[in-house]
GUTI-813634 format. One line per field, with one value per residue (C-alpha): residue number from 1; x, y, z; residue in three letters. Coordinates in steps of 0.1 Angstrom, whole numbers. Layout:
N
i = (NUM,...) $
east = (X,...) $
north = (Y,...) $
up = (Z,...) $
aa = (Ala,...) $
# end
This chain:
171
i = (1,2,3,4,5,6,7,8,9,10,11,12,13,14,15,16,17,18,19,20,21,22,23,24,25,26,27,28,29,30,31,32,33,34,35,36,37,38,39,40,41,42,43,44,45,46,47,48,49,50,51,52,53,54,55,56,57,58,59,60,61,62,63,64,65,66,67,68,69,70,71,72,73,74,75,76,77,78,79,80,81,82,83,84,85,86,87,88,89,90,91,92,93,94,95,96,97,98,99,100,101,102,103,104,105,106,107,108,109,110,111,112,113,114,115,116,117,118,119,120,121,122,123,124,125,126,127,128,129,130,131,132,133,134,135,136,137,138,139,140,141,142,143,144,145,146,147,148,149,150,151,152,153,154,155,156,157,158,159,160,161,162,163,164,165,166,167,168,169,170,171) $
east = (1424,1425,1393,1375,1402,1403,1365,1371,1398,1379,1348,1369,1386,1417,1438,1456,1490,1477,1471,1509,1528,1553,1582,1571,1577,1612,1619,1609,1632,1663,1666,1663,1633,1611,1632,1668,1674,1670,1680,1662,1665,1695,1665,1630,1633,1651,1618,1594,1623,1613,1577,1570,1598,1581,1545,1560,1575,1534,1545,1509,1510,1549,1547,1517,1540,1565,1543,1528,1569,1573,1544,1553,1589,1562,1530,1520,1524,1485,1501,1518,1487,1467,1491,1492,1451,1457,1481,1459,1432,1454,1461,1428,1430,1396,1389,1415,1421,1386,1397,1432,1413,1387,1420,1426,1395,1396,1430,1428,1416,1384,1392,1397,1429,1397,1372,1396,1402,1362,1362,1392,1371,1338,1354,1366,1335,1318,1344,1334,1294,1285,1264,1249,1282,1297,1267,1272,1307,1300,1279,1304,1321,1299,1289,1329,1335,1303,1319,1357,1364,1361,1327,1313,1331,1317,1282,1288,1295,1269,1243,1256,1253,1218,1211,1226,1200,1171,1185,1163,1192,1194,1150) $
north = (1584,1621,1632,1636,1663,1677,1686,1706,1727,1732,1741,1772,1784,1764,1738,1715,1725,1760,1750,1736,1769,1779,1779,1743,1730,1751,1736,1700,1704,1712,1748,1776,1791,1821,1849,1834,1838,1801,1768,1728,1718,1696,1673,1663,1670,1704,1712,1704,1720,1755,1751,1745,1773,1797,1786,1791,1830,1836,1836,1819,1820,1811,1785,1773,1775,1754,1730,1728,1723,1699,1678,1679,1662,1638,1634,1603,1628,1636,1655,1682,1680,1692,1718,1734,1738,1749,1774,1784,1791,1813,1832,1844,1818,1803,1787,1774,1759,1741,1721,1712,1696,1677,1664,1652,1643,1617,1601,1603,1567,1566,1576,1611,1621,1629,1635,1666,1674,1677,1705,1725,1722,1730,1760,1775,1769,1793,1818,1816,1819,1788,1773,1748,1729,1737,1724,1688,1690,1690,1666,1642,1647,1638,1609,1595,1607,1609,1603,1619,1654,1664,1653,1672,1706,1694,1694,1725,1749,1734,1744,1778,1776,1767,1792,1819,1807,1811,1847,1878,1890,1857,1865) $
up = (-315,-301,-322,-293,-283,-311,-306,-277,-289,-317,-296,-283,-316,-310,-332,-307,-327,-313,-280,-270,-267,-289,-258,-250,-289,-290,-254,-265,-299,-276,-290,-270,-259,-277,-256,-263,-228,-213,-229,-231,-194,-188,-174,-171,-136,-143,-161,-132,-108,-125,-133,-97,-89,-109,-94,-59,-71,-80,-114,-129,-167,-164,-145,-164,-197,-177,-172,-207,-216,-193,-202,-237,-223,-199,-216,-193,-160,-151,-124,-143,-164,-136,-123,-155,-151,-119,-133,-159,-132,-109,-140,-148,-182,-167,-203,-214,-174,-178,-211,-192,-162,-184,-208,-170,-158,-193,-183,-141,-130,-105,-73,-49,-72,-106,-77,-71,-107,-109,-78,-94,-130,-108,-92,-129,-143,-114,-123,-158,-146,-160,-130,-151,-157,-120,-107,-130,-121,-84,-85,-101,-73,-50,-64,-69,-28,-7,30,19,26,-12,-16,10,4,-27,-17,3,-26,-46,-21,-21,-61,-54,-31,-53,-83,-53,-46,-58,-76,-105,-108) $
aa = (Unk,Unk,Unk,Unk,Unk,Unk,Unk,Unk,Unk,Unk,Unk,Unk,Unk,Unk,Unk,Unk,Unk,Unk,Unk,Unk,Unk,Unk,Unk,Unk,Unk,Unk,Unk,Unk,Unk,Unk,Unk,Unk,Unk,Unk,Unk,Unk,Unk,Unk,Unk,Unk,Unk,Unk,Unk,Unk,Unk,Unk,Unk,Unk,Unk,Unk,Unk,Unk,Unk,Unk,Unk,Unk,Unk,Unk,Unk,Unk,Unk,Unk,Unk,Unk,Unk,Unk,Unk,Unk,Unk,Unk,Unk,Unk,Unk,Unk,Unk,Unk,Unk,Unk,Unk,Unk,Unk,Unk,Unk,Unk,Unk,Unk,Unk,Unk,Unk,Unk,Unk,Unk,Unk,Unk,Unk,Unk,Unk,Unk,Unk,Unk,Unk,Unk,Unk,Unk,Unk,Unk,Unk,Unk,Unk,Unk,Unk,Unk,Unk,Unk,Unk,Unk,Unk,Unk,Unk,Unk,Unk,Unk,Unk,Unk,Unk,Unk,Unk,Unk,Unk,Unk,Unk,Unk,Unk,Unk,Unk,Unk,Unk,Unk,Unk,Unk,Unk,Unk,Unk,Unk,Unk,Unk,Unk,Unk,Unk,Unk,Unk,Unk,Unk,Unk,Unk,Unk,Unk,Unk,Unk,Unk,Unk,Unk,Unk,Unk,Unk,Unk,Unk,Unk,Unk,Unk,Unk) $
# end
């Protein structure tokens, strides 16, 4: 059922046993985490309470940890899915942010809530120079939310893409 994902971690070097961090599989288990220094939170709320916390403190690749362990204690929250990208992003871990949000993209129902997961992906992809993907990405959205104020940021960027490719500097 998950060989598809299983492709894409594969496609960046990755095993999905890999790609769940260590503090989130100690976290899940109820033992303490990798440093000793925090415990299981008392609840699945306790988890989001400090993922968020630590997002809010500018704490990136902590917070996006958080997340991962509080997804493993949620797995059906798309939301914490896509915070965790976000996360990801913020922390410079453009790859690894892009796989998140298409994990999302896959499970997010039509509608503005994946039109936005397809910017944030669009965005990291940029980051990552790979226009050709951005540019497919943005226009995903476009098409999902023509008249709604993500499809035209949408189309906005990706006409600055283009005119970046019609720049001396990409001849």
């Amino acid at each position: 059922m998950y060989r598809w994902l299983a492709g894409i971690f594969r496609g960046v070097g990755a095993s999905i046993h890999d790609w769940i961090p260590k503090s989130a599989r100690i976290a899940a288990n109820g033992q303490g985490l990798d440093d000793g220094s925090r415990s299981r939170p008392a609840s699945e709320q306790d988890a989001v309470i400090t993922a968020d916390a630590l997002r809010d403190a500018g704490r990136y690749a902590e917070a996006a940890e958080a997340y991962a362990a509080a997804l493993f204690l949620m797995p059906v929250r798309n939301d914490l899915r896509v915070q965790r990208a976000n996360m990801l992003k913020d922390a410079g871990r453009l790859k690894e942010a892009t796989i998140v949000y298409r994990v999302a993209e896959c499970i997010e129902p039509a509608g503005l809530a994946r039109a936005d997961i397809r910017l944030q992906c669009a965005r990291a992809l940029l980051n990552l120079q790979d226009h050709g993907e951005a540019a497919a990405f943005y226009q995903a959205v476009i098409a999902e939310a023509p008249e709604q104020e993500l499809g035209i940021v949408a189309q906005a960027e990706l006409n600055r893409l283009r005119l970046l490719h019609l720049s001396p500097y990409w001849l």
